[in-house]
VOGU-3710 file (C-alpha; in Angstrom, 3 decimals, decimal comma):
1> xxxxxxxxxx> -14,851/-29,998/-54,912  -15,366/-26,885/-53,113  -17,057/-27,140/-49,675  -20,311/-25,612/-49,038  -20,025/-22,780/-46,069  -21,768/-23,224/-43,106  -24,961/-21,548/-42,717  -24,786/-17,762/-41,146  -27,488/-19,612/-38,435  -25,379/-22,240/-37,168
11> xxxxxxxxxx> -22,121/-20,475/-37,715  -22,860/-17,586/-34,998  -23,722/-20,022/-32,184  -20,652/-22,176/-32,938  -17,940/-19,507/-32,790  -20,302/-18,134/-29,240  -19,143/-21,604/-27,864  -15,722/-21,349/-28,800  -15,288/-18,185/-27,833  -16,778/-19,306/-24,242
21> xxxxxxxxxx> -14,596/-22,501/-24,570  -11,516/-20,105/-25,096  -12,694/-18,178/-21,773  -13,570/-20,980/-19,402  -9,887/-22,543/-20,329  -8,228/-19,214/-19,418  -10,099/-19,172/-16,397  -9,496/-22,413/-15,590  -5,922/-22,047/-15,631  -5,489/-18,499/-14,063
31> xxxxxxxxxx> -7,968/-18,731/-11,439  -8,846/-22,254/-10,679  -6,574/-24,782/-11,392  -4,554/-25,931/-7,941  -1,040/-26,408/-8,260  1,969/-26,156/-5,828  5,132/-24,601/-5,929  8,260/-25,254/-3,772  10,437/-22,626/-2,636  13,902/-22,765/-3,896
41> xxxxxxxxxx> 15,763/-24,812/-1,450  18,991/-23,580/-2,779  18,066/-20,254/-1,330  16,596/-21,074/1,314  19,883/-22,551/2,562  20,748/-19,354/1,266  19,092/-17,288/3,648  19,509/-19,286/6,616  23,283/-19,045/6,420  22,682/-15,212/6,296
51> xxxxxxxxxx> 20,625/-14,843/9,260  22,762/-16,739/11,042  25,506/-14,393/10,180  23,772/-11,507/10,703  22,882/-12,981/13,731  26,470/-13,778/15,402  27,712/-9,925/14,103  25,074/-8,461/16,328  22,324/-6,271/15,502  22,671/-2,863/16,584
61> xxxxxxxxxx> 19,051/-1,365/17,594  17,913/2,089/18,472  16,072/1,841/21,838  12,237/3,067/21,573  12,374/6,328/23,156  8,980/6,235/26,301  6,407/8,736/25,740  5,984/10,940/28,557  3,754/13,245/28,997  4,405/15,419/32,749
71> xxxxxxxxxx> 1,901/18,321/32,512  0,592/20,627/34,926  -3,096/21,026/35,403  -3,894/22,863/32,011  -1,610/21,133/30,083  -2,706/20,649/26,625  -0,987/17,837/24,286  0,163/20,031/20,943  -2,064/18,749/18,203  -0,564/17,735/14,551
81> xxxxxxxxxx> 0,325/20,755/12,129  -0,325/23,376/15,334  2,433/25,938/15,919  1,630/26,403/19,753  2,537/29,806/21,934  2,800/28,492/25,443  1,748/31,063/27,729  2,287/30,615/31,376  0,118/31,386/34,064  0,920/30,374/37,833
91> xxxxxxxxxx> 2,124/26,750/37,159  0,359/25,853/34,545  0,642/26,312/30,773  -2,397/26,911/28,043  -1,448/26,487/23,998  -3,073/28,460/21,514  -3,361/27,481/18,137  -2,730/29,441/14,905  -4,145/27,352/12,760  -7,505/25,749/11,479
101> xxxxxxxxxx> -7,703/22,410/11,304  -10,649/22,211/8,764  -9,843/17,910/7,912  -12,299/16,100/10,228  -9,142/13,507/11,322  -6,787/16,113/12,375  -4,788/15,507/8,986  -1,542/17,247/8,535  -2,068/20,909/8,218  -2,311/21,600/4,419
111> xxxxxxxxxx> -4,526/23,453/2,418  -5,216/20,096/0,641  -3,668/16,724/0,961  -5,118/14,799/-2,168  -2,740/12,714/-3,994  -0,017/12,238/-1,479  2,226/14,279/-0,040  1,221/17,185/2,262  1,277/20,506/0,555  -0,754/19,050/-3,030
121> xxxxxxxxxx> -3,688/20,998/-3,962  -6,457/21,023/-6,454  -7,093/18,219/-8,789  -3,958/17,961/-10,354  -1,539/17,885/-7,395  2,020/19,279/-7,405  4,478/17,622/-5,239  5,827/21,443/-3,404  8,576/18,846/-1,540  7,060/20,606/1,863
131> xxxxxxxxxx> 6,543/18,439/5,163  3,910/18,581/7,425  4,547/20,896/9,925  7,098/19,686/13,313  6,632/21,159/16,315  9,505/19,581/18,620  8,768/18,870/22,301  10,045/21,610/24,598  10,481/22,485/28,642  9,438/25,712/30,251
141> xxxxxxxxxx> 10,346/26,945/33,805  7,279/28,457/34,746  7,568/29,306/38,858  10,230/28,771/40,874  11,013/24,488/41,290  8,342/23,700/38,262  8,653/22,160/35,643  6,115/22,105/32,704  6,867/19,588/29,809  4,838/19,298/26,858
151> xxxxxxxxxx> 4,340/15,854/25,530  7,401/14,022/24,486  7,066/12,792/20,961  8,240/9,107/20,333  11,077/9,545/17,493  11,901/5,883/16,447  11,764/4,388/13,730  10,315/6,784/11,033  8,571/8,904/13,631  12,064/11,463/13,774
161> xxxxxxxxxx> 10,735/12,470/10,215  6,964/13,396/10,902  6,697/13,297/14,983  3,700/15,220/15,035  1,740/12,173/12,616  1,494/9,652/15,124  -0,803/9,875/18,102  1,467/10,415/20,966  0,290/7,306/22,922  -1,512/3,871/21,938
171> xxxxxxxxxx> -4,193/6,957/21,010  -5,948/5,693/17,534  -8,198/8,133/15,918  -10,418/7,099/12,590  -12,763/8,880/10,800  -14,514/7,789/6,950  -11,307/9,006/5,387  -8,510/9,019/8,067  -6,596/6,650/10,683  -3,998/7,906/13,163
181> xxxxxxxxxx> -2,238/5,492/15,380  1,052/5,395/17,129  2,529/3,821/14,297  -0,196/4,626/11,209  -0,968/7,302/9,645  -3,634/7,091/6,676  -5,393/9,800/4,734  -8,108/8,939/2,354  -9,014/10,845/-1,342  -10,271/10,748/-4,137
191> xxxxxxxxxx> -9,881/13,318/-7,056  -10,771/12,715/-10,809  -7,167/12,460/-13,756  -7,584/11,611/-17,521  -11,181/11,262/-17,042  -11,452/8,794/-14,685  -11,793/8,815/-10,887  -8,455/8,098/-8,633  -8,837/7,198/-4,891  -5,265/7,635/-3,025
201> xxxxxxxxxx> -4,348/6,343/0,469  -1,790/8,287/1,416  0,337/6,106/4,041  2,883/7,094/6,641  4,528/4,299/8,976  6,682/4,047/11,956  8,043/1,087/10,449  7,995/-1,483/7,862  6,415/-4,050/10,474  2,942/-2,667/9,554
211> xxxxxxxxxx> 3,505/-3,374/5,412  1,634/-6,931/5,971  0,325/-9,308/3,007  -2,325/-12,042/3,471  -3,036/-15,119/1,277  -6,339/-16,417/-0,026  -7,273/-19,290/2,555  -3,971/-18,797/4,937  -5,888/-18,376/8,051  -7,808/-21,575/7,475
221> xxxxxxxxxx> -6,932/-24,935/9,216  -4,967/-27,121/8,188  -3,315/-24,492/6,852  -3,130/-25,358/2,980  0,714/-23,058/2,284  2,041/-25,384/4,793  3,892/-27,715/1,967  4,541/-24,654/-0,132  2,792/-21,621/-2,530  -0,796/-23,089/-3,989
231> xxxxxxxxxx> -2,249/-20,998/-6,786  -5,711/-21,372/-7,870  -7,125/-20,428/-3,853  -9,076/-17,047/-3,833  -10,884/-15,316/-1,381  -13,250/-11,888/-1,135  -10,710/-8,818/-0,291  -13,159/-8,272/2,627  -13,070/-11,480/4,544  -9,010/-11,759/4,425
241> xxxxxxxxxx> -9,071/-7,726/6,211  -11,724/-9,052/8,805  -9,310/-12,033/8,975  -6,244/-9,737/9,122  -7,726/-7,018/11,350  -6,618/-4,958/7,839  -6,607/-0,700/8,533  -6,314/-0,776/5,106  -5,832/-3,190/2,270  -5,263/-3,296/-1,477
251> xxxxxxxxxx> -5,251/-6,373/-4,375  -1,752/-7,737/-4,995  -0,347/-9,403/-7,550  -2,986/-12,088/-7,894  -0,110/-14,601/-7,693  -2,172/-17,463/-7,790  -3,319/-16,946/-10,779  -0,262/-18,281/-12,688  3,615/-20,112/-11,643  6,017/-17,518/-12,216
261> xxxxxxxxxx> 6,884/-13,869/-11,137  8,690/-13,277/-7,853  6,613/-13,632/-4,676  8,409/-12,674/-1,418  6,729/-11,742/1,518  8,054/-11,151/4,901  11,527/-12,372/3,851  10,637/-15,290/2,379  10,995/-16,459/-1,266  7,599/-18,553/-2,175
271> xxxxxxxxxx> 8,533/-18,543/-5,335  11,324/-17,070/-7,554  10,514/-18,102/-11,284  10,977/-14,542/-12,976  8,580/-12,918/-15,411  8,608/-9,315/-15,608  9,722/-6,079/-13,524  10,160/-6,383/-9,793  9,533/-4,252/-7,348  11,550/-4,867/-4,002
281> xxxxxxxxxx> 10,195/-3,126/-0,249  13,168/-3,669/1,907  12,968/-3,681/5,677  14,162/-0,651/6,300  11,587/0,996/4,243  13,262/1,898/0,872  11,584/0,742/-2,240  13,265/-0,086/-5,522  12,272/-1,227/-9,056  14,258/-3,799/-11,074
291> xxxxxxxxxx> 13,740/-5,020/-14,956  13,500/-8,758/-14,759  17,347/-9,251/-15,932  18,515/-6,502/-13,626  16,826/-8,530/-10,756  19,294/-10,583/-8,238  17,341/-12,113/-5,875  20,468/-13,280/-3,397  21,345/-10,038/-3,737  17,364/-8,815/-2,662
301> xxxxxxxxxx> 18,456/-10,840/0,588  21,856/-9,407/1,250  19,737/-6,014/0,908  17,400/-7,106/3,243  13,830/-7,783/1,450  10,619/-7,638/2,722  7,820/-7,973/0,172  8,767/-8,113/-3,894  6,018/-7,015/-6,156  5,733/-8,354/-9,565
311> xxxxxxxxxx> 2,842/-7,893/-11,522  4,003/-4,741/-13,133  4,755/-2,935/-15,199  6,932/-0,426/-13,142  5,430/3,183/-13,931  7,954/5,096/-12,234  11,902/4,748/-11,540  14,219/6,791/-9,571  11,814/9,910/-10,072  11,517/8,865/-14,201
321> xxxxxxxxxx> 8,241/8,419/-15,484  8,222/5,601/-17,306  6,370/4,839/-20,867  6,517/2,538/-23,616  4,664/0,025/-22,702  3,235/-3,592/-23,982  -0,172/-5,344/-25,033  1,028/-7,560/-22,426  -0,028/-5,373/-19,137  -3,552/-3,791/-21,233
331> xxxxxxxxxx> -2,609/-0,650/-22,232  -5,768/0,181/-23,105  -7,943/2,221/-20,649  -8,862/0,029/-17,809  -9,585/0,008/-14,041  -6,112/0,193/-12,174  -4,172/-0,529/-9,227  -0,737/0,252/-7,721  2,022/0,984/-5,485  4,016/4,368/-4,827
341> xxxxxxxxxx> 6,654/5,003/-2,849  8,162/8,625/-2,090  10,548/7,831/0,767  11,067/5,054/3,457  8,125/4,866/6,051  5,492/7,287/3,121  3,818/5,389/0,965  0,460/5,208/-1,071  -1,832/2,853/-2,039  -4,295/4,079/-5,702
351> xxxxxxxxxx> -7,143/2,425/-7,267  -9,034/4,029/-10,562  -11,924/3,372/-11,744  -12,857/2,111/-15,258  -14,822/0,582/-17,246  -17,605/3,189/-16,826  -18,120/2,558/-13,062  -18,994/6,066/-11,585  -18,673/7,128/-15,032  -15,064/6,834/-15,026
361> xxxxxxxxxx> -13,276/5,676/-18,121  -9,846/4,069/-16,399  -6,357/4,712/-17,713  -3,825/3,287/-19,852  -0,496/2,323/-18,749  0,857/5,332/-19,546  -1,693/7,770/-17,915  -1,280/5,728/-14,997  2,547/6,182/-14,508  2,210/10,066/-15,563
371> xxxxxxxxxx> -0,297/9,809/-12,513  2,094/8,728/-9,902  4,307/11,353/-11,526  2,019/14,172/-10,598  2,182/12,597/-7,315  5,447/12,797/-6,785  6,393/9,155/-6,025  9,779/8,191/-6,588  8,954/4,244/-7,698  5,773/3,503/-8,544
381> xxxxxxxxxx> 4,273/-0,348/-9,502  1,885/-1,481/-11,491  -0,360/-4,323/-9,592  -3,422/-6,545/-10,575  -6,233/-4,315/-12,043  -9,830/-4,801/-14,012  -12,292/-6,619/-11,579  -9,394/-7,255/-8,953  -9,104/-3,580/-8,982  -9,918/-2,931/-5,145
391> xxxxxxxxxx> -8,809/-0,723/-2,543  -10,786/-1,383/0,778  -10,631/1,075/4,110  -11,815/-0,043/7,720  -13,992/-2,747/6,014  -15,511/-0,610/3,365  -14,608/-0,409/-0,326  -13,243/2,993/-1,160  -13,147/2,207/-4,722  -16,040/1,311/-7,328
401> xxxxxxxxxx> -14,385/-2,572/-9,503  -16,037/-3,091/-12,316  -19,185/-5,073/-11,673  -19,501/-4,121/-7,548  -23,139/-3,456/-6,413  -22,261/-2,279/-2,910  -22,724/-6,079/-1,723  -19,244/-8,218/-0,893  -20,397/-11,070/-2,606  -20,301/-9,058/-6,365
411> xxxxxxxxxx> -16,551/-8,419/-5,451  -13,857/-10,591/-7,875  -12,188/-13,037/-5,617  -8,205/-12,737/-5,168  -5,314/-14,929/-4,288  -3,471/-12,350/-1,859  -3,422/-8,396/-0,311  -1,160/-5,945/0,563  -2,463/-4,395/3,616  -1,536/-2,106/6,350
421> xxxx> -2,226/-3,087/10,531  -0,884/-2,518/13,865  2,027/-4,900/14,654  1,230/-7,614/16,680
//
């Protein structure tokens, strides 16, 4: 006996609930549900034996090198990007510029610095592989018995390779779209690719010691990551950087969200269930990307890990652009986030827009790794995008996520941040 259909009235609403049963259960399990997860004690053993032999070989550190700064009476510091004439009169010495700075933070002097790496221009930048301009600290004999030093530039860490960055003291500088620190320096902007608009935080650091992470809920007491990782905890990107004292902050991997993929930070291994491609920031500032067989996490240690990354995909590889890639990380065009890295201590943070927010129409995977191509980033990583798509500055969101109405409250909770602050 064949069965009578259901009627087209009752049929609509019942496949509206299932549809919304289907939804709540995803959500339920990717953002809600609290489980924990122990780290590996195998490895943990692991690393402990390693520090402790790292420890009795001796680490061999570079001394900071003091920033002086002996002037005369007219003295003037040398500003970043200025090629200075010193011309001496009596005991004193006056610099003249011969350039224009026209960015309002005293940015590297470029004609444009959009998309990276000083020396970009326009909307579609080209990586022209120039540095910002070095002016090395120098001694004059002006009169007789005087001296008249300009100020000494502090060259550890990764301030031998762009002195002039860094503020010469404890200095900081900010503007809307800049921060400049003695160990920081952030440029903001924003510049429009496949049809949708791309905001880039260009990032240069002393040292890896300001690449910090935060986890939903970790600042409150009792602290609830004390007996291991809990997923299912979220928080508003704004409230962990007030937390955090965050310069600037992007969404991670939203790791709580599910039990597997790699999550390292600061050395150590919360959890190490693999999943997909991994992205590894070691301490001394080089970046790499793994597939997830190529991955060896005791051999991430022996390296010296700091942070993994493992949302992915990864869009870029040793320079390659990468392509091909799966339903399984949207391909479609969506709102985006992710990591680039062109050489230890530069780095940049990128959100795009999508989903029609500021009439942008987001990117596919692809699009999105040719991006940080144009860029000129050497590894590049895919990380958490649609709603969690957010890229926040000094306490302000830089970006537009889908469904933000200027109000913190309309932001997408997340389980953890990538962020950038002053060591403590």
């Amino acid at each position: 006996m064949a069965h009578k259909p259901l009627p087209l009235g009752l049929l609509i609403p019942l496949d509206a609930a299932l549809v919304a049963g289907s939804l709540l259960t995803f959500a339920y399990f990717h953002h809600v549900r609290k489980t924990v997860t122990k780290p590996d004690e195998n490895l943990l053993e692991y690393i402990e034996h390693l520090n402790e032999d790292q420890s009795s070989a001796g680490n061999v550190t570079v001394p900071v090198q003091e920033i002086t700064d002996v002037t005369t009476n007219t003295a003037t510091a040398i500003q970043p990007g200025e090629e200075t004439t010193d011309a001496t009169t009596g005991t004193g010495t006056t610099d003249t510029t011969g350039t224009t700075d026209t960015q309002q933070g005293n940015a590297p002097a470029t004609s444009d610095t959009q998309g990276g790496q000083p020396g970009t221009t326009g909307n579609n930048p080209v990586n022209t592989g120039t540095q910002p301009t070095q002016t090395a600290p120098t001694s004059k004999q002006t009169t007789p018995g005087t001296v008249v030093t300009t100020p000494q530039y502090d060259l550890s860490g990764f301030g031998a390779k762009w002195p002039t960055l860094f503020s010469l003291g404890n200095e900081v500088e900010v503007t809307d779209t800049s921060y400049r620190s003695h160990n920081i320096y952030i440029k903001i902007t924003s510049q429009s690719y496949a049809g949708s608009n791309c905001h880039i935080a260009d990032i240069y650091l002393r040292s890896t010691d300001a690449f910090k992470y935060a986890f939903a809920q970790d600042g409150n007491q009792p602290n609830p990551y004390a007996e291991g990782l809990v997923t299912g905890l979220q928080e508003n990107i704004i409230t962990m950087c007030e937390r955090k004292n965050a310069i600037l902050a992007i969404n991670g991997d939203f790791m709580g969200g599910r039990q597997y993929g790699y999550v390292i930070r600061d050395s150590y291994p919360w959890r190490t269930e693999p999943w997909g491609d991994v992205a590894a920031l070691y301490k001394d500032g080089v970046v790499e990307t793994f597939s997830k067989n190529e991955f060896d996490v005791y051999a991430a240690f022996n390296r010296g890990i700091k942070h993994s990354f493992a949302f992915g995909p990864a869009l870029v590889r040793n320079g390659a652009v990468q392509s091909g890639f799966t339903a399984k990380h949207l391909t479609g065009k969506e709102p985006r986030s992710g990591f680039g890295y062109y050489e230890p201590g530069h780095y940049c943070f990128v959100a795009v827009d999508g989903r029609d927010m500021g009439g942008s129409a987001g990117m596919t995977a692809e699009e999105f790794a040719q991006y940080f191509g144009t860029l000129g980033c050497n590894q590049a990583f895919n990380l958490d995008g649609g709603k969690t798509s957010q890229l926040v500055f000094m306490g302000n969101v830089v970006n537009y996520p889908d469904g933000y109405n200027g109000k913190a409250s309309s932001l997408r909770g997340m389980s953890d941040i990538y962020y950038i602050g002053e060591a403590n």
